[in-house]
N, C-alpha and C positions, 0 to 999 in steps of 0.2 A: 482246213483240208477237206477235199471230199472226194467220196468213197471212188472217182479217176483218178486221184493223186498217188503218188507212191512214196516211201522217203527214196532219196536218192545222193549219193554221192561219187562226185567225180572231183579228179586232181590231178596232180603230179608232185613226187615227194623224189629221195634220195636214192632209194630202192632202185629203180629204174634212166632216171635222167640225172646226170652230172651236172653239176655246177653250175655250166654254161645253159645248158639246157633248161634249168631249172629258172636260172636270170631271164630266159624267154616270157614265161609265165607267171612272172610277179608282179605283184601291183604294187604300184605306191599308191599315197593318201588319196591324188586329187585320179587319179585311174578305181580304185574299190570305192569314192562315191559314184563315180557314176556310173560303174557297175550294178551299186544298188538299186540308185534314180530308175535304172532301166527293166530293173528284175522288179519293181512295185509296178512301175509302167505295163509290164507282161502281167498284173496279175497275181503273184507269188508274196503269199504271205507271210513266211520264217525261210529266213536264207541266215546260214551261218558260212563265215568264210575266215579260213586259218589262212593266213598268212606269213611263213617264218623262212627260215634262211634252208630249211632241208624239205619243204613242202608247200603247194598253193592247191587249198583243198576248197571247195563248194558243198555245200550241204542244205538239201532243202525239201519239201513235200512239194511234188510238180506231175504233172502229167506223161512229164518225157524228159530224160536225161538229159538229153540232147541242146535243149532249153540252158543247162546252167555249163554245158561245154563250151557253146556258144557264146556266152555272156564272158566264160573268161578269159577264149581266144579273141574275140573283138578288144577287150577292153583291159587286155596284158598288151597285147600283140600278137602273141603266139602263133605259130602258125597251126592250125588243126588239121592238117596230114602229117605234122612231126607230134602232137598229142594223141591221135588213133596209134601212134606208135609206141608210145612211152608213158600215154597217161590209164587210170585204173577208171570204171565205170563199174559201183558198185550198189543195190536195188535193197530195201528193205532191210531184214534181219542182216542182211551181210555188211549194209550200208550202214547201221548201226552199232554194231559191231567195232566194226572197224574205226566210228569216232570212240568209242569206250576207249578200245587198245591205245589209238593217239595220243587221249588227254590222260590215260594212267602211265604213260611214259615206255611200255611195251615193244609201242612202232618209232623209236626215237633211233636217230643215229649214235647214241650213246646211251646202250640200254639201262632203264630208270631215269632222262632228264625229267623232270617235272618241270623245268620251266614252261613245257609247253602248256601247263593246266592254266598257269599265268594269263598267256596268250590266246586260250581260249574265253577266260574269262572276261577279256579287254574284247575280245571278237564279237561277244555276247551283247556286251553292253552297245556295242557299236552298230548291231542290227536293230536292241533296242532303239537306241534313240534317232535309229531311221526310221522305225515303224514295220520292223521284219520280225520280231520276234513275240509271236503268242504263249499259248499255255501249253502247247505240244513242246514246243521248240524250250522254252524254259525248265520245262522240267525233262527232259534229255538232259540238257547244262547241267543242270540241278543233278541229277546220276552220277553223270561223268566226273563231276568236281567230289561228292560223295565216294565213288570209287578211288577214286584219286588220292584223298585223303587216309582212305581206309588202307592201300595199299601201302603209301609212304607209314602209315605208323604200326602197323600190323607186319612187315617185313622189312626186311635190311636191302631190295633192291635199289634202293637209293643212297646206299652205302659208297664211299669214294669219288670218282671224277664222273660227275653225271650231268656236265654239262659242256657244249662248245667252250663258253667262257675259262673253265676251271681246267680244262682239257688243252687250252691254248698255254695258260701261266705252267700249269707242268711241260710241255715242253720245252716253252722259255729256259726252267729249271734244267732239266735235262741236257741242253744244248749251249748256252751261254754260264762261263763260268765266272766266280765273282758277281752273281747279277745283282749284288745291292749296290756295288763300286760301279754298273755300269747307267748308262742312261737309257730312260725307255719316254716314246713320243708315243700316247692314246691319242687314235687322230679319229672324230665321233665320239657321241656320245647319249647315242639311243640306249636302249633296251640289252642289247649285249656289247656295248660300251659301258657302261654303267655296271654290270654284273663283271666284266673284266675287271674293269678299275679296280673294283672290293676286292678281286681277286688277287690281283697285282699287291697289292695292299698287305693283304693280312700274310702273303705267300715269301715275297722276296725282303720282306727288310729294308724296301729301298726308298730311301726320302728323298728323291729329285724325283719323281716319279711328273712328267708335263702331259697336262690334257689341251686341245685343239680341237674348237667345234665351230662350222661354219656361223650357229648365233653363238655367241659367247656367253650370254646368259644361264645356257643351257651347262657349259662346261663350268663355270661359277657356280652351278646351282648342286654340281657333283663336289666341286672341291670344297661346298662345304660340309661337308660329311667325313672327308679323307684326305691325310695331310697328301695333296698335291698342290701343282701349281698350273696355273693357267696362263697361257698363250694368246696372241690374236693371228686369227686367221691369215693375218697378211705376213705374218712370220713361218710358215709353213716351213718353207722350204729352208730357214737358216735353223729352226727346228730338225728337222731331219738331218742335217748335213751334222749337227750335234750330237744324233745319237747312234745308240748301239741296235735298239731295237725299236722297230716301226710296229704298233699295231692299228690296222684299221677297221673301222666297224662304221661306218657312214652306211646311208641308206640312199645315196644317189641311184641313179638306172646306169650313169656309165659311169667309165673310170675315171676317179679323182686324184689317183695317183701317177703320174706320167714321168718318164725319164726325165725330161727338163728340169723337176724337182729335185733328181738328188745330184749332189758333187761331192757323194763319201769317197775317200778316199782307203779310210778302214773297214773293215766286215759290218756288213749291218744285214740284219736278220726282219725281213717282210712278214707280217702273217696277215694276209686276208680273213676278215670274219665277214665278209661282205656278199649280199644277192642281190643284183650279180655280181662278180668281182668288180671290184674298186681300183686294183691297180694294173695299169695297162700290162697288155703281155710284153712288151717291149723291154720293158724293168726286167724282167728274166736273164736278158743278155747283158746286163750290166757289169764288170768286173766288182768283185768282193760285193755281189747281193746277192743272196738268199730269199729266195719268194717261197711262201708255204701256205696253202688254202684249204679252205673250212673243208672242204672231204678230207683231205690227209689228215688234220687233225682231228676229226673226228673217228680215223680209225685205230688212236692210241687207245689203247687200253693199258689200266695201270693193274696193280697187283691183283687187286680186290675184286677185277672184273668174273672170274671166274667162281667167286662167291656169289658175286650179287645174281648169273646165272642160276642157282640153284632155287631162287626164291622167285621162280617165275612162276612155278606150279601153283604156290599158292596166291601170287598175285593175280593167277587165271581164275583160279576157286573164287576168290572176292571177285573177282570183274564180271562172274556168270550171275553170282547172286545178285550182285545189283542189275543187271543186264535185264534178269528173268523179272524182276519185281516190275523192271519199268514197261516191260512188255505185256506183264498181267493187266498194268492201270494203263497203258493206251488200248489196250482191246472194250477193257471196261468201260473206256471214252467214248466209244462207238456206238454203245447201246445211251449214253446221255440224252442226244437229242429226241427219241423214241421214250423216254423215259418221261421227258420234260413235257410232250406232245400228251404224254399218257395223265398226267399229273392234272394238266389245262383242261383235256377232255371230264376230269371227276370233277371238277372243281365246279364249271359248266352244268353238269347235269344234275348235278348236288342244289348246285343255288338254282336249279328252276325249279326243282320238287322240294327242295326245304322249306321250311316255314322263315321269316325273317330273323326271328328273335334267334335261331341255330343256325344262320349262314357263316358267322363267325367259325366254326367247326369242321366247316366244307375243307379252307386250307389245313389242318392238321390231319383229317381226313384221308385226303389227299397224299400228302408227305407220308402220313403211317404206309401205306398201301405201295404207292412209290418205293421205299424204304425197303420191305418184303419181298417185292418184287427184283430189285436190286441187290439185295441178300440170297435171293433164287438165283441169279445170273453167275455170280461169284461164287456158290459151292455148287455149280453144275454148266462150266462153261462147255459141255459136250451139248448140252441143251439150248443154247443160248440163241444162237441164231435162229434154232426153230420157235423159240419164245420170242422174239421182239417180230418172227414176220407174225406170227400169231396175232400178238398186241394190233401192230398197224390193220391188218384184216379186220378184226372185232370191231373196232373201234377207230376203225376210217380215218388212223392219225397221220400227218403232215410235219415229218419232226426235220427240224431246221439245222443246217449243219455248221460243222464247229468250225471257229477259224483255227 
């Protein structure tokens, strides 16, 4: 980063754009590579990019916000006169901020999910091994997964239904009766297919439980963990026509579910967990179908919700502390290159006026002095900027910036 960069954070989550809306703005796999390919092409060294069913957020050190708005209405689609409407553009402490509350589950549409800390951590690795993620950007993650943790075990906000997935099998419960006698078709099997499933599982009692994944591999690879049973793709639709309740969780861009698939003749119960929806709107006007999507259920709240409410005060307490510690050691980052600059200059002037036999000395020298000075910066950061222009004046230093 350098000292024209800012951090910056731009998106669109639940708070402001619906569903539909939301599906505008999403990426898939081969759309957020080459989102990246183009954000390294520009230059930009740590981009972190959350990706999930209630939000598509950007996060990065850049020159101008505008830069990573850009990147993800080109390479969603989005259009960016319905994003100046709906999406958040948010600068430094606030930008920062606001990924804490994220990954501690704060800004979740089901307040306390942590699955999102998950998701961030998978997001992380995935700038790593583009080559977007340095030592600013690392230990941010590094915070936010710290707070995260701190927060799940130091409070009870993660107490009850604190996720989409868990949030879907309680309504199941609530609204189909008999549901171990009934049949349920998992159709996907990502990331909150996968978390359903278990859910499904340990929730209803129910041993017919059929999963259905475009690879099958992938749905094999869940039923071996949970007595289900597995399906091929090309049975979909005599799947459905069997059962009582359809859950989908596929990660296509349109709809994979279409009228043409069902000929139920009895009640069946739809529930989209899908961005963007997965099942055409057309399925809505079908006699004895029930369609129900990821906002509606995510605005169930179960008993416990207004408990887990009271534990936000102190889940704010923990997210400031760690908040402030990481803001202490990126200010202190600032002063490294001038520090480093300072180190090379002793080291320099040492070994021309030492004698040979004590140049070994010059480095430790060097470090002690460095060391001092950097212990001055840290118990008098009122002082600090006036000490490091001082340092560069004296001693005419050239300190190189950090990525």
């Amino acid at each position: 980063m350098t000292k024209a960069e800012h951090f910056h954070a731009i998106g669109v989550s639940y708070k402001t754009a619906d569903i539909n809306t939301r599906g505008q703005f999403s990426l898939n796999d081969t759309q957020l590579h080459a989102l990246f390919l183009e954000a390294r092409a520009f230059g930009i060294s740590d981009l972190l990019v959350i990706n999930t069913c209630n939000r598509t957020e950007l996060y990065s050190w850049t020159s101008h916000a505008e830069t990573l708005t850009n990147l993800l209405c080109k390479h969603s689609g989005g259009d960016k006169k319905v994003f100046e409407e709906i999406g958040f553009n948010y600068s430094d402490k606030t930008a920062f901020h606001h990924l804490f509350r994220v990954g501690t589950g704060l800004e979740s549409q089901i307040l306390g999910d942590f699955e999102v800390i998950g998701q961030i951590k998978q997001s992380f690795y995935r700038s790593k091994k583009m080559q977007l993620a340095h030592g600013s950007l690392e230990r941010l993650v590094n915070a936010v997964i710290q707070a995260s943790k701190r927060i799940k075990t130091e409070t009870e906000i993660s107490s009850g239904a604190t996720s989409v997935a868990f949030a879907s099998v309680q309504y199941i419960l609530k609204n189909i009766t008999d549901i171990s006698q009934k049949n349920i078709l998992l159709f996907g099997t990502g990331k909150i297919g996968a978390n359903t499933c278990e859910n499904l599982v340990k929730h209803t009692q129910n041993d017919h439980i059929v999963l259905i994944n475009r690879t099958q591999e992938k749905a094999e690879k869940i039923a071996g963990k949970f007595p289900v049973k597995v399906k091929a793709y090309g049975e979909l639709s005599t799947a459905i026509h069997q059962s009582n309740v359809l859950i989908v969780a596929t990660g296509a861009q349109k709809p994979t579910i279409s009228a043409d698939l069902i000929h139920n003749t009895k009640p069946l119960l739809i529930l989209d967990l899908s961005i963007p929806r997965n099942v055409a709107p057309e399925v809505n006007a079908l006699p004895n179908v029930e369609v129900v999507h990821l906002d509606e259920l995510s605005q169930i709240t179960d008993a416990t919700f207004e408990k887990r409410k009271q534990y936000i005060p102190k889940a704010e307490q923990i997210l400031t502390e760690i908040e402030n510690e990481f803001h202490v050691w990126l200010e202190h980052r600032k002063y490294v290159p001038t520090l480093k600059a300072f180190k090379k200059k002793l080291i320099q002037v040492e070994n021309s006026t030492l004698h040979e036999e004590i140049e070994i000395n010059a480095d430790q020298m060097a470090q002690k002095l460095t060391g001092q000075i950097a212990a001055y910066l840290r118990s008098n950061p009122k002082e600090a900027e006036k000490t490091i222009d001082l340092l560069n004046k004296v001693f005419q230093l050239t300190p190189e910036n950090l990525s």
